[in-house]
ZAMARGU-4260 file (C-alpha; in steps of 0.2 Angstrom, whole numbers, plus 5000, padded with zeros to 4 digits):
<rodrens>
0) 4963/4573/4396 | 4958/4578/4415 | 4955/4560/4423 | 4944/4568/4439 | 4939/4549/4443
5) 4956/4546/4447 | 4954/4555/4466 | 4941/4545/4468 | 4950/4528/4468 | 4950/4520/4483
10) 4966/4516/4492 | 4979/4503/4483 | 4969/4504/4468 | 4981/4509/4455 | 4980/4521/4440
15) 4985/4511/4427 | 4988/4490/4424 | 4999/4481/4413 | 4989/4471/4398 | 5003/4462/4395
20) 5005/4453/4412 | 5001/4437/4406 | 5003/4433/4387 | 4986/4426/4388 | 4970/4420/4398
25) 4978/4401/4399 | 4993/4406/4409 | 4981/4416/4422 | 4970/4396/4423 | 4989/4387/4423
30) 4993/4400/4439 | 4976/4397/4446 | 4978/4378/4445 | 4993/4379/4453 | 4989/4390/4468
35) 4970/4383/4471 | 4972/4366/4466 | 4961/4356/4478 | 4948/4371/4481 | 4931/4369/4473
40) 4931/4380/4457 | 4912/4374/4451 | 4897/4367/4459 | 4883/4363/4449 | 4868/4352/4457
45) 4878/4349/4472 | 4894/4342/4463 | 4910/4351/4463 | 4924/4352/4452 | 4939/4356/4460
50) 4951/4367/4452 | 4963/4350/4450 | 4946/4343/4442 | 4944/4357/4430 | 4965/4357/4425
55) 4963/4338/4421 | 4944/4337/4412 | 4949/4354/4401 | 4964/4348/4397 | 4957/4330/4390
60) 4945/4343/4381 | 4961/4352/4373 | 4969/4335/4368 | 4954/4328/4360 | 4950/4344/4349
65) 4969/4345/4345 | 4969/4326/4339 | 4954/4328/4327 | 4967/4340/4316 | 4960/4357/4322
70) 4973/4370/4323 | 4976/4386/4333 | 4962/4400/4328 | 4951/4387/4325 | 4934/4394/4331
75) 4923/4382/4344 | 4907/4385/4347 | 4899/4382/4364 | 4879/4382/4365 | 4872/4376/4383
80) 4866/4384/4399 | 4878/4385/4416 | 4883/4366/4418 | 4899/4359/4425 | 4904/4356/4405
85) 4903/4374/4403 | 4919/4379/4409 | 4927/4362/4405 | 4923/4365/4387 | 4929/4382/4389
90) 4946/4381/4397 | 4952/4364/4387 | 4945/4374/4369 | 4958/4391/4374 | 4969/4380/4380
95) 4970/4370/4364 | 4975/4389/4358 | 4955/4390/4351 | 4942/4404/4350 | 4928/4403/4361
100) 4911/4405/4350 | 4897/4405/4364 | 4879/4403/4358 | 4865/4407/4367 | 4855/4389/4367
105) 4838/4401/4364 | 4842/4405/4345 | 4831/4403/4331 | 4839/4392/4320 | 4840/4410/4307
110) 4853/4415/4322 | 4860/4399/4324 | 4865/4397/4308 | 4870/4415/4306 | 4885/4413/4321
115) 4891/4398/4316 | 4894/4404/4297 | 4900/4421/4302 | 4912/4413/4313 | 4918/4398/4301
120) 4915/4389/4317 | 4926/4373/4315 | 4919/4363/4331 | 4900/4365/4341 | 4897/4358/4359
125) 4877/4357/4361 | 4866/4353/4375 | 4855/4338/4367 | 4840/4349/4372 | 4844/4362/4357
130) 4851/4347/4347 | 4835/4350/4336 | 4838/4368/4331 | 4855/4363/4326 | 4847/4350/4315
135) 4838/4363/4305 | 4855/4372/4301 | 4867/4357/4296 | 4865/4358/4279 | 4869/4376/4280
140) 4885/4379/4288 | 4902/4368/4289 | 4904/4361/4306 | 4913/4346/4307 | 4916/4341/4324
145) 4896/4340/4335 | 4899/4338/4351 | 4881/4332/4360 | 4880/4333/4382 | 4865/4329/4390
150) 4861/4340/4410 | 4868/4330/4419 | 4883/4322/4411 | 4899/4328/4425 | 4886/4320/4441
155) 4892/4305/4448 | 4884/4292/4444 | 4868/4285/4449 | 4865/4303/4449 | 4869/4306/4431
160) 4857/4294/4425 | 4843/4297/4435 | 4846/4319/4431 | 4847/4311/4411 | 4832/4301/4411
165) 4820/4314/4420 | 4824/4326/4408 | 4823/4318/4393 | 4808/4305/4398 | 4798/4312/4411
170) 4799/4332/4408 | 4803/4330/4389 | 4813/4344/4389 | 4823/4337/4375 | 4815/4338/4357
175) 4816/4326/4346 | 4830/4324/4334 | 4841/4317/4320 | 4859/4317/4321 | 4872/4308/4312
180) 4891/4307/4316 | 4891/4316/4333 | 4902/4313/4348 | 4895/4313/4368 | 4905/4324/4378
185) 4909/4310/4389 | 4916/4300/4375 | 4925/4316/4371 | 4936/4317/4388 | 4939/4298/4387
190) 4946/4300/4371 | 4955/4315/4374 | 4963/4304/4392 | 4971/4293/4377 | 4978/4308/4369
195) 4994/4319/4368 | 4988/4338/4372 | 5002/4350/4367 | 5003/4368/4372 | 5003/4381/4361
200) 5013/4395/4359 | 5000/4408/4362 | 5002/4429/4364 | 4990/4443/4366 | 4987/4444/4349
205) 4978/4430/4347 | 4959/4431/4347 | 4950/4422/4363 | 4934/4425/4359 | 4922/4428/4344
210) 4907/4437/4357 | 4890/4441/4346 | 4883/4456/4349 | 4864/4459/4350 | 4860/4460/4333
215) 4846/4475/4336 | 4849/4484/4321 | 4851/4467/4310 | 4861/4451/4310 | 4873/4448/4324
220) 4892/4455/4325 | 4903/4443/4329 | 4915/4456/4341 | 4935/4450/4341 | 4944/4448/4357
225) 4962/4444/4360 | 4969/4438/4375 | 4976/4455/4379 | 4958/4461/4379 | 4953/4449/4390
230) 4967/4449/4401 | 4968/4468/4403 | 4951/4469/4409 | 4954/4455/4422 | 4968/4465/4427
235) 4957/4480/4427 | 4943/4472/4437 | 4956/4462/4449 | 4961/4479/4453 | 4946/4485/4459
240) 4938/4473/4471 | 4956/4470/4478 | 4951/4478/4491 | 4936/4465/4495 | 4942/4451/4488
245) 4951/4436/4497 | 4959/4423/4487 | 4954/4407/4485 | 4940/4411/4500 | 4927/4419/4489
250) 4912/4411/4486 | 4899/4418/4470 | 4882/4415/4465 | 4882/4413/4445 | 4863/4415/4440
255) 4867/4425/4421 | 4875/4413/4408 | 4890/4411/4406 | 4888/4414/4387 | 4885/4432/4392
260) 4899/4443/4392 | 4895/4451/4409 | 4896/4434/4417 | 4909/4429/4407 | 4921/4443/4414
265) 4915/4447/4431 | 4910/4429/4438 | 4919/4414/4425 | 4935/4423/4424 | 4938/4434/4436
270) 4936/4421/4450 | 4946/4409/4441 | 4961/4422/4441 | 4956/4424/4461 | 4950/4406/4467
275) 4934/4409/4468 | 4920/4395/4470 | 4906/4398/4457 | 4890/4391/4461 | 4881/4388/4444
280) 4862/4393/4441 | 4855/4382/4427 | 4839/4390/4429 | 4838/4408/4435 | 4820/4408/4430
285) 4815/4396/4444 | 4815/4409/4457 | 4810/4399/4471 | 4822/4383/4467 | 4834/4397/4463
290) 4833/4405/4483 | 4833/4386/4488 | 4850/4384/4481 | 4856/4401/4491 | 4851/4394/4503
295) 4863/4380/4502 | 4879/4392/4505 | 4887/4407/4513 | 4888/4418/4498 | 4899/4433/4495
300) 4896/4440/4481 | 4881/4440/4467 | 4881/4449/4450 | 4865/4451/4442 | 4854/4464/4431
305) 4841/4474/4438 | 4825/4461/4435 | 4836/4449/4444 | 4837/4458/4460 | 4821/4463/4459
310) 4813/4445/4457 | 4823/4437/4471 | 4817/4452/4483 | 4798/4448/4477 | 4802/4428/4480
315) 4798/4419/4498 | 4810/4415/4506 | 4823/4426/4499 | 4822/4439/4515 | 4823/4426/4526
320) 4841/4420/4520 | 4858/4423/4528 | 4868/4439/4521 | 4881/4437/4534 | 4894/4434/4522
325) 4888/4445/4509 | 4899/4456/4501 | 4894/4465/4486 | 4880/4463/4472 | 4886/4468/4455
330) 4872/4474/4444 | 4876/4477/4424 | 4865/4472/4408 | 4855/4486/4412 | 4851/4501/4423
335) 4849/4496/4440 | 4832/4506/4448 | 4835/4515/4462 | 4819/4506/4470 | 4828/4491/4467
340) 4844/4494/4476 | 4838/4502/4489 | 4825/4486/4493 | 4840/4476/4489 | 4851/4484/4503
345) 4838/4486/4516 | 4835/4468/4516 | 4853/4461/4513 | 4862/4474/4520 | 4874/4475/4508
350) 4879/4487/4493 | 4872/4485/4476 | 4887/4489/4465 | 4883/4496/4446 | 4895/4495/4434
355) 4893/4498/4414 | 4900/4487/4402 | 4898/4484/4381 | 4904/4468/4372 | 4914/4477/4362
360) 4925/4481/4376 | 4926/4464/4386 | 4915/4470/4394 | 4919/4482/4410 | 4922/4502/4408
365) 4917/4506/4424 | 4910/4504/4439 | 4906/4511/4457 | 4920/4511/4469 | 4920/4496/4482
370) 4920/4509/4496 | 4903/4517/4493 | 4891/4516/4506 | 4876/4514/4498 | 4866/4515/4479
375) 4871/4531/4471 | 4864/4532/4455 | 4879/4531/4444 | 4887/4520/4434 | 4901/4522/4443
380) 4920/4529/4438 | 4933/4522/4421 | 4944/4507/4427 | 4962/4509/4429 | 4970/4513/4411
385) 4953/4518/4404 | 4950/4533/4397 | 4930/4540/4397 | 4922/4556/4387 | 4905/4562/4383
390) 4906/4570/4366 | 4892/4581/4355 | 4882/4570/4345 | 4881/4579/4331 | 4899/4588/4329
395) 4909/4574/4341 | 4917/4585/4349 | 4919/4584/4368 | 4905/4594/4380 | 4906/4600/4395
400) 4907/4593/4412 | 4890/4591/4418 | 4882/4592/4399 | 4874/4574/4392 | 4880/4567/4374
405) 4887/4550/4367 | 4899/4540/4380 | 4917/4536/4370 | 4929/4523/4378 | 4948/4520/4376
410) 4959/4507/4384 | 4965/4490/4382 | 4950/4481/4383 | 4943/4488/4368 | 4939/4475/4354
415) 4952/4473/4340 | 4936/4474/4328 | 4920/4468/4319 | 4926/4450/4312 | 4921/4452/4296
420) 4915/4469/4295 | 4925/4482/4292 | 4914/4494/4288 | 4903/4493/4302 | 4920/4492/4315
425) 4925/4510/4307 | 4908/4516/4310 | 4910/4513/4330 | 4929/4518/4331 | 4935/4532/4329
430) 4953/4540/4332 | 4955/4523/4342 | 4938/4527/4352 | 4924/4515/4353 | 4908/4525/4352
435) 4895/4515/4364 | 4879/4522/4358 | 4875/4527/4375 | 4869/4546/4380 | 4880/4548/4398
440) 4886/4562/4409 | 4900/4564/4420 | 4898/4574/4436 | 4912/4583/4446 | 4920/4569/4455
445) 4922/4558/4437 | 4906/4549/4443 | 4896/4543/4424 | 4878/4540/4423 | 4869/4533/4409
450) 4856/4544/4402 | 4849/4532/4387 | 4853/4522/4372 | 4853/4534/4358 | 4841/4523/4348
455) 4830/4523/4363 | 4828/4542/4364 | 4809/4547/4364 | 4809/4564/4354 | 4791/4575/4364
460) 4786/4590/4357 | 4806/4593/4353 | 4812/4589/4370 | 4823/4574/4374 | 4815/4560/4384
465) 4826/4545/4389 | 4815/4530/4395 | 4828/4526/4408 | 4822/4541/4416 | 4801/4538/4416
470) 4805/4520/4421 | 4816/4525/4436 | 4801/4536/4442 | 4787/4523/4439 | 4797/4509/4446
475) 4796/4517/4463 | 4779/4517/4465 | 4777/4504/4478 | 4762/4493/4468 | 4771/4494/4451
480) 4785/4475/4448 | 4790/4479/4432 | 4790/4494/4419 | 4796/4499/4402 | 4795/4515/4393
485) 4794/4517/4373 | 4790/4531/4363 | 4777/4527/4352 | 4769/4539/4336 | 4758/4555/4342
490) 4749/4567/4330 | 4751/4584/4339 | 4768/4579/4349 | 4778/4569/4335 | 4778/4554/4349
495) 4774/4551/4367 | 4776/4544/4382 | 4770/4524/4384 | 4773/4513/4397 | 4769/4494/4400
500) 4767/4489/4418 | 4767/4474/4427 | 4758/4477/4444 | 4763/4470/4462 | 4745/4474/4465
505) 4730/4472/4455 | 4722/4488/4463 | 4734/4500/4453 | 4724/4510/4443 | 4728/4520/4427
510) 4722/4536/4434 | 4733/4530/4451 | 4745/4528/4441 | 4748/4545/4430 | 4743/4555/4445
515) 4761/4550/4454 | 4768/4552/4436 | 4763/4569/4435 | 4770/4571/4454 | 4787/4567/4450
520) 4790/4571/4431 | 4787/4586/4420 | 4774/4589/4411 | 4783/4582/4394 | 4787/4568/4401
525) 4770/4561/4410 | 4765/4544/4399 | 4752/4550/4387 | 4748/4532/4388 | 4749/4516/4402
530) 4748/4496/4395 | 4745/4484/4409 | 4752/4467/4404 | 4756/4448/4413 | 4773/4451/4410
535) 4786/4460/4399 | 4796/4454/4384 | 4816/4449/4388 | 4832/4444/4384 | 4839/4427/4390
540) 4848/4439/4404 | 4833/4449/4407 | 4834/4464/4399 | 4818/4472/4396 | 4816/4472/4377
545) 4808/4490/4372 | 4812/4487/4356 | 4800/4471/4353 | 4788/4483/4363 | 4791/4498/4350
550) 4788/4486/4335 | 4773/4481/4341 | 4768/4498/4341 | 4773/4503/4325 | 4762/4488/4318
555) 4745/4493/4327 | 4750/4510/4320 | 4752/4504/4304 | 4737/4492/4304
</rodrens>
């Protein structure tokens, strides 16, 4: 296989990494400990955890679960939003040889109790705000261990109270609920100070992480990654912004979850391994407490999705901040809009880096060189020891350079498998290749872009029209804020072009509207149709949901 990307590596970045560098994701945090010791690793409402903080809370954590008779493999779950007890819980669970479960606090109790049965989860650690949803599920799946944190729980004190009380009390942010025979985290590092926490013996064969997967075609897979995954991609990753990076001086804004893959691997980990400091965002969705908090420190780095970036450029205050120390932005989740970056770099003057990651593969498979100067369009090139190929859908067999089909991946990073589901984990490997279900294309330098998701493909007329494409143009209208594009039914055409806007101004028209459509797209892919609406449907990272979009849709159809 030609690897063209490879000329396009900076310097010092090298070809290929060795997965089996560290035997596993707890000697990367024993050598960060080590080498960072007194620098801030967290800060969460204006308290920081120092990397010596972190060592000593996770491993109380560790000892604690190790003294209630869990056992390597044993799978903890962690439900909560970025808080200090995040990565305490975290750490002191991988280090008691443990796999990470992480929930996203927003499940129905359907999902809840899905993830926790798939994954035989042994242990839970739950924000008391999502304490009643749990409740719903208890009879239904066999936790034994509940471990309930309130907000504010690593403040010091008075702080702690006063953060616990307001919650609870005055915003009522926690609903009510029943629970018998849980634990409060505090209690749970007190307890686990008494303890004896033993390392185990740990290799890259064990799993790290059970990571559920969207579930958009039915229940959740619970996706199996060992710590040679995991520890290959950092590798792969540290490679890359080597260049940019300087240890234990970086400083990076953590606005996605930390449940989330992509901030998992590119902000949680990585700058572990490197001494970062992570600021934590609780709240993302408070845009302007959120550009507050920027403007407490010099930041160097940011990773975002697409609706991120473009809802701090359309927040007061966020233009008026200092980028001096600005970096790099890393956008992932989902296609960054050339309107975006570009807005993005003229008012930060820094690069807007995409990359392209999947779950299944923990999660980076490329991304844009650190020495671009500016928003290309691409997703960027494979990470060392990566191989990428666009291949036919229909016969698999590998296109042409230049020619669109489905993107495969192979490397060390790819998943071990479905846990649970064989059959599905044969349907997405094949010949050790993961098939992503994303419609890419290389160009002549190895760059990739991303066309579409296959099950997102509008079929007009029998031509193929990829939303990404329809939103990309919309979304540079100047008076347009948000867009997505769906293909819904059509009697002549088979289906059409619709898109939902969100307007930045109210004077935007229809008519304004398909006129520069019709400027900047061909004739098949114009919108047939245009929806103006509040605001779009989205996951808890932001990414516009089509698919709610396409389902309502099919029902007015239907009706």
């Amino acid at each position: 296989m030609d690897k063209i990307w490879l000329k396009r590596y900076p310097a010092g970045v090298p070809d290929t990494i060795d997965p089996e560098h560290f035997n596993s994701l707890v000697d990367i945090f024993e050598q960060s400990i080590e080498a960072y010791g007194d620098k801030v690793a967290y800060v969460n409402m204006d308290h920081e955890l120092t990397f010596n903080d972190l060592d000593k809370y996770s491993k109380q954590f560790a000892a604690y679960l190790q003294a209630q008779g869990l056992k390597k493999g044993d799978a903890v779950a962690i439900m909560m939003p970025n808080l200090l007890q995040y990565p305490i819980a975290l750490f002191g669970a991988l280090r008691a040889g443990m796999v990470v479960v992480n929930v996203n606090p927003l499940y129905t109790p359907r999902e809840l109790r899905h993830q926790l049965s798939d994954a035989n989860a042994k242990a839970l650690v739950i924000l008391e705000n999502f304490a009643a949803t749990y409740e719903k599920v208890k009879a239904d799946v066999q936790v034994d261990h509940v471990v309930l944190t309130r907000i504010g729980d690593m403040l010091p004190t008075p702080k702690r109270w006063i953060v616990n009380f307001v919650v609870k009390y005055v915003k009522r942010m926690v609903p009510s609920y029943k629970l018998t025979g849980t634990i409060d985290f505090l209690a749970v590092l007190a307890k686990g100070q008494k303890a004896s926490y033993e390392r185990p013996v740990m290799s890259g064969d064990d799993l790290a992480f059970l990571q559920y997967t969207g579930g958009t075609t039915g229940l959740a897979k619970g996706a199996m990654l060992s710590h040679r995954n995991m520890v290959a991609n950092l590798e792969q990753v540290s490679a890359v912004v080597a260049p940019l990076v300087v240890d234990g001086e970086e400083t990076i804004i953590t606005a996605l979850p930390l449940y989330h893959i992509f901030a998992l691997t590119a902000n949680c980990l990585t700058f572990m391994k490197h001494g970062g400091r992570n600021i934590l965002i609780t709240n993302p969705r408070d845009m302007a407490a959120f550009v507050k908090e920027l403007g407490k420190y010099p930041f160097s780095m940011i990773s975002g999705v697409n609706t991120l970036f473009n809802g701090l450029l359309h927040t007061d205050g966020f233009k008026d901040l200092d980028f001096s120390s600005l970096k790099i932005a890393l956008g992932g989740g989902m296609a960054v809009q050339r309107s975006v970056a570009e807005h993005w770099e003229r008012v930060t003057k820094s690069r807007l880096l995409e990359g392209y990651g999947l779950t299944e593969c923990s999660p980076v498979v490329t991304t844009n060189p650190t020495d671009i100067e500016q928003y290309n369009g691409t997703i960027g090139i494979p990470l060392p020891s990566t191989d990428v190929r666009v291949v036919d859908v229909d016969s698999g067999e590998e296109v042409a350079q230049g020619e669109s089909g489905e993107i495969q991946v192979r490397g060390p990073q790819v998943m071990v498998g479905y846990l649970n589901r064989p059959d599905e984990t044969e349907k997405v490997m094949k010949d050790g290749w993961f098939c992503t279900g994303d419609i890419g294309v290389m160009d002549e330098d190895g760059f990739f872009k991303i066309v579409d998701r296959k099950k997102d493909m509008i079929l007009v007329s029998g031509f193929n029209v990829y939303p990404n494409e329809i939103e990309d143009v919309i979304a540079g209208h100047p008076k347009v804020l948000e867009v997505a594009a769906v293909g819904v039914p059509h009697d002549s055409s088979g289906e059409a072009v619709k898109v939902f806007v969100v307007r930045k101004d109210k004077s935007l028209s229809e008519r304004e509207l398909m006129d520069y459509a019709r400027e900047n797209l061909t004739g098949y892919k114009v919108p047939k149709f245009v929806e103006f609406r509040q605001e779009l449907p989205k996951t808890n990272v932001g990414k516009i949901l089509r698919r709610e979009l396409r389902d309502e849709e099919e029902k007015k159809s239907k009706a």
